[in-house]
N, C-alpha and C positions, 0 to 999 in steps of 0.2 A: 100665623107664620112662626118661624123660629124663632128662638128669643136670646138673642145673643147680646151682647156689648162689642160696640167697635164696629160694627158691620149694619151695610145698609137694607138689612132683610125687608126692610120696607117698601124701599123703591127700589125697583127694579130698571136702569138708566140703557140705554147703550151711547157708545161713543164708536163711533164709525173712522175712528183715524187711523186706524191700523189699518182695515179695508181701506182706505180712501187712500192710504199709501203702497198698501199692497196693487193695490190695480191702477196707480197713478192717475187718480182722478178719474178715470173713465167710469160715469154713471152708469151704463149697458151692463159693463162689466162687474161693477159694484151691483145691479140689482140679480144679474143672475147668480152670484153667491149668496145674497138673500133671499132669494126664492129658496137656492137648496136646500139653506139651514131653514126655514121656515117648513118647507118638503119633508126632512128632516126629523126633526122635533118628535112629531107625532108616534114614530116608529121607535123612536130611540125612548120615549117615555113607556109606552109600554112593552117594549123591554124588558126596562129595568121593573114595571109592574109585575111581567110575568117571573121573571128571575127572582122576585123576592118571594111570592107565591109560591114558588116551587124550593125556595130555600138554598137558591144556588147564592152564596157568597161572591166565589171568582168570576161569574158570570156578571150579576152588578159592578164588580169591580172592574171591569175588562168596558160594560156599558158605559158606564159612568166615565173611567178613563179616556174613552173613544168620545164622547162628546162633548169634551174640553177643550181640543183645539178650535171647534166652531164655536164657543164661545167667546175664545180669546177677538178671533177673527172678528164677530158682534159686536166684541167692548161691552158685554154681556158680566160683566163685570161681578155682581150679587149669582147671577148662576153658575159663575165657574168656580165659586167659594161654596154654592151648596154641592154643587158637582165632587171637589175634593174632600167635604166633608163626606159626602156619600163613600164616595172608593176607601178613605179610610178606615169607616168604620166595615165595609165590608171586607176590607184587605185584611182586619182584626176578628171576622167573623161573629161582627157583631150587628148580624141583620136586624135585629130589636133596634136600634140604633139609627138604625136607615129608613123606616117607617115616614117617620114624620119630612125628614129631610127632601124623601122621595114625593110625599105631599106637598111642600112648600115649593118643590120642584117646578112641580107642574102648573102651580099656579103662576110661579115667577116665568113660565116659557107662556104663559097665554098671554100677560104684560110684555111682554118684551116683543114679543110678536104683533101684537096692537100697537108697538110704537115703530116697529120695522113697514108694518104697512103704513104707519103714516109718512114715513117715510118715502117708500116708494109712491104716493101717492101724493108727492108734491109738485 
């Protein structure tokens, strides 16, 4: 993973309070926005896979920006710090940059999506 200071690129947490106040409580309603983002995910990672492949910049940055408010929404907290590290460096044109990012990515959405289903599955 990345190797930052300061940042929990280790675990990967969510905290559901934002939802859980966005939808005042209502579990229904809390799990069908985690269906979405978990629906989600998969489409928006590759993506940003194929965008980097093809060397589109503003395209990652555009992917990457767009999959930040479902973050916040998760409490997805370590993904919405790889997420703006992604868009910066490609809003800077430094897709070399976004590589590995985009790898720690994808691993940080398969954890967080393993604790969203445990979630729904309480």
């Amino acid at each position: 993973l990345v190797n930052r200071t300061n940042h929990r690129w280790w675990m990967p947490t969510i905290d559901l309070t934002r939802l859980t106040a966005f939808c005042t409580g209502d579990r229904t309603r809390m799990e069908r926005y985690i269906r979405a983002y978990m629906d989600a995910q998969p489409d928006g990672m590759a993506q940003l896979k194929e965008m980097l492949a093809n060397g589109d910049a503003r395209g990652v940055a555009v992917v990457a920006h767009s999959l930040r408010p479902q973050s916040t929404f998760m409490g997805a907290e370590v993904v919405l710090e790889v997420l703006t590290t992604i868009e910066q460096h490609a809003r800077s044109d430094d897709l070399a940059a976004c590589a590995a990012p985009i790898a720690t990515l994808e691993v940080l959405q398969m954890a967080v999506t393993a604790e969203l289903r445990a979630f729904l599955d309480q």
